[in-house]
C-alpha positions in Angstrom: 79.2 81.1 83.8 79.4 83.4 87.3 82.1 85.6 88.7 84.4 84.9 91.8 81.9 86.1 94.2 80.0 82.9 93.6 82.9 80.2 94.5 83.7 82.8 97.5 80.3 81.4 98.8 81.2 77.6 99.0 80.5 75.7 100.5 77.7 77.8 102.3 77.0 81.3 102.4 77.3 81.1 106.0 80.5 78.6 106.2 83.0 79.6 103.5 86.7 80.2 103.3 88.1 83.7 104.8 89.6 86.1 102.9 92.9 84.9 104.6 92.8 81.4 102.7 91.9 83.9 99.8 94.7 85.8 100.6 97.4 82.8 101.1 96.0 81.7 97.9 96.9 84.5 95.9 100.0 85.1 97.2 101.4 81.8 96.6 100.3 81.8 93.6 102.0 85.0 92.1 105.6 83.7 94.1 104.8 80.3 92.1 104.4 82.2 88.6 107.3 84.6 89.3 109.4 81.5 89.7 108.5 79.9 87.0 107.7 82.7 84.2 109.8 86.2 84.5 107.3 87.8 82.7 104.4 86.9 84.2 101.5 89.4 85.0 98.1 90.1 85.8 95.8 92.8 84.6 94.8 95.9 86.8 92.0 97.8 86.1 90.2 100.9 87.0 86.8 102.0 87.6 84.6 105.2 86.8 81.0 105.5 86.6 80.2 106.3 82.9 82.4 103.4 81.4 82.3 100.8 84.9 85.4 98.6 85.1 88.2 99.4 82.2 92.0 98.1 82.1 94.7 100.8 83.1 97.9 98.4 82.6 99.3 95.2 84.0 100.8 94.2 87.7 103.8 91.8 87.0 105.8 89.3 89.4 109.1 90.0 88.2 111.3 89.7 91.8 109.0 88.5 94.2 109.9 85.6 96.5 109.2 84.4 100.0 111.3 86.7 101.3 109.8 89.4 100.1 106.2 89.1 101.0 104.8 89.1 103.8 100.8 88.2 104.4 99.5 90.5 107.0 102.3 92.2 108.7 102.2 94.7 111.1 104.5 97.9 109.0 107.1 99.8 111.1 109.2 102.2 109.9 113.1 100.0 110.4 111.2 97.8 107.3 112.2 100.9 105.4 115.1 102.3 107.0 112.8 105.2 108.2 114.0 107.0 111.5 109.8 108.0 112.3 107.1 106.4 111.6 103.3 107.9 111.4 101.3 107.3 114.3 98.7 106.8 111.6 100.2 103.8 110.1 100.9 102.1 113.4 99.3 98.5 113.4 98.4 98.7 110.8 98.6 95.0 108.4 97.8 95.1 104.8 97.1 91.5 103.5 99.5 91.4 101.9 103.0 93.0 100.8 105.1 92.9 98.5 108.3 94.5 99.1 111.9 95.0 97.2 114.0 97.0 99.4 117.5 96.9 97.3 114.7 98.7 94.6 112.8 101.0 96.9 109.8 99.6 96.1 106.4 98.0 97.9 103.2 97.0 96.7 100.5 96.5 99.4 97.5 94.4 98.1 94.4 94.6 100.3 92.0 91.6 99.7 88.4 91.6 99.6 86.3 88.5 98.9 82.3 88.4 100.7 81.4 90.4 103.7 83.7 92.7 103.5 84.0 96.3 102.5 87.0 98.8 101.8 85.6 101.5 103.0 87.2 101.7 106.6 90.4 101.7 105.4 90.5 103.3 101.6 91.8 107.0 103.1 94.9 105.4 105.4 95.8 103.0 102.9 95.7 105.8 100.2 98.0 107.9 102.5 100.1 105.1 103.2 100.8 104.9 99.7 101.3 108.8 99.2 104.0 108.8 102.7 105.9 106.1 101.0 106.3 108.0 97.4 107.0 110.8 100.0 109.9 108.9 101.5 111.2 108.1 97.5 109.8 104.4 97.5 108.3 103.3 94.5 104.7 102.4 96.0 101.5 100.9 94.8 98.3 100.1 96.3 95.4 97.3 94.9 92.3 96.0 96.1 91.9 92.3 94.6 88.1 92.1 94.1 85.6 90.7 92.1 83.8 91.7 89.9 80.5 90.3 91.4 82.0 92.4 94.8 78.6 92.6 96.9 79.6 95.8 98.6 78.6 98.7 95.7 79.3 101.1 97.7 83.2 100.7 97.6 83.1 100.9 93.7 82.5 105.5 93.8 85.4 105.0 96.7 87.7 103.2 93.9 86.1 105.8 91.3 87.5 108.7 93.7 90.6 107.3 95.3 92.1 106.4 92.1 92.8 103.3 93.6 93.9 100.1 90.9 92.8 96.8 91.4 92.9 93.3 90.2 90.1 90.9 89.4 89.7 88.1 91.0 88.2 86.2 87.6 91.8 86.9 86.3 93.2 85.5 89.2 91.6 82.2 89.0 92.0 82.3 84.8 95.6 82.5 85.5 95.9 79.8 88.2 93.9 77.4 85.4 97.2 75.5 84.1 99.2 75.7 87.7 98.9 73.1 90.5 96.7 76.2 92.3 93.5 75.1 90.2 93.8 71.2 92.0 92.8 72.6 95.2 89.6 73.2 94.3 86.4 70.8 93.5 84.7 72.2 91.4 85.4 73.6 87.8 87.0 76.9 88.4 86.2 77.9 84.8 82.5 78.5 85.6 83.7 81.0 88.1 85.6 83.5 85.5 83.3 85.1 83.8 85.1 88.9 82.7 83.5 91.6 82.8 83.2 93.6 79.4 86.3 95.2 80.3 87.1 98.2 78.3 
């Protein structure tokens, strides 16, 4: 049994899906379980140092459709009903969000698979989140990573930022009896090994 990191690979390390396919793929897959299950969820974790990767609580679907998520969307302020909008934020695309206006409330997901790191980003995304809160939206912000994520220097940025996120071993666990697990070729079991999760 491996983690994600290892079906990220395939088929070669040097040819493999981008984390836009990964991106499409989650997304679709959370609209499809929000359709067909109301309480559908996934776990969201957090991570410190002393006890690594331990669960803080639960994302769940409830309300998202196709018309409320958009994958990598330049924000501006109108999508809020904001008069200004940070220079800071300008251009800026998070893979993907999720967003309930009637409710106030957005969830931006940034995706990381292989060759990628958060680092870049972490501090505007963080702020992004804070503005919003700001503004009275109720905002969230995940990374969806795995466990296996190559980049070990993002995992003290997670520990300091305070930042959730989602695994992508749960991901693919959840997609097991959905359509989503007949895209792939191999047996995406081997590829969800957990972490001991705390």
């Amino acid at each position: 049994m491996s983690n994600a990191t290892y079906l990220f690979e395939l088929p070669f390390r040097g040819f493999h899906n981008s984390e836009s396919w990964w991106t499409a793929f989650f997304s679709m897959l959370v609209l499809f379980l929000a359709h067909e299950d109301a309480e559908a969820s996934i776990p969201l974790y957090a991570y410190n140092a002393e006890n690594a990767i331990h669960r803080t609580g639960s994302f769940d679907f409830n309300g998202y459709t196709y018309s409320k998520t958009v994958i990598e969307g330049a924000l501006r302020g109108d999508v809020f009903a904001f008069d200004i909008w940070p220079n800071e934020f300008l251009n800026l695309k998070p893979d993907i969000t999720f967003w309930i206006p009637e409710k106030k409330k957005v969830v931006f997901v940034e995706v990381k698979t292989i060759g990628a790191s958060i680092q870049g980003n972490a501090s505007t995304y963080v702020a992004l989140r804070d503005h919003m809160r700001k503004e009275g939206w109720d905002a969230h912000l995940y990374y969806l990573l795995s466990h296996g994520h190559e980049a070990t220097n993002d995992w003290p940025v997670i520990e300091k930022s305070s930042i959730p996120f989602i695994l992508w071993e749960d991901v693919l666990k959840l997609s097991l009896n959905t359509p989503f697990s007949h895209v792939f070729d191999e047996a995406i079991e081997q590829y969800i090994t957990l972490p001991n999760a705390t």
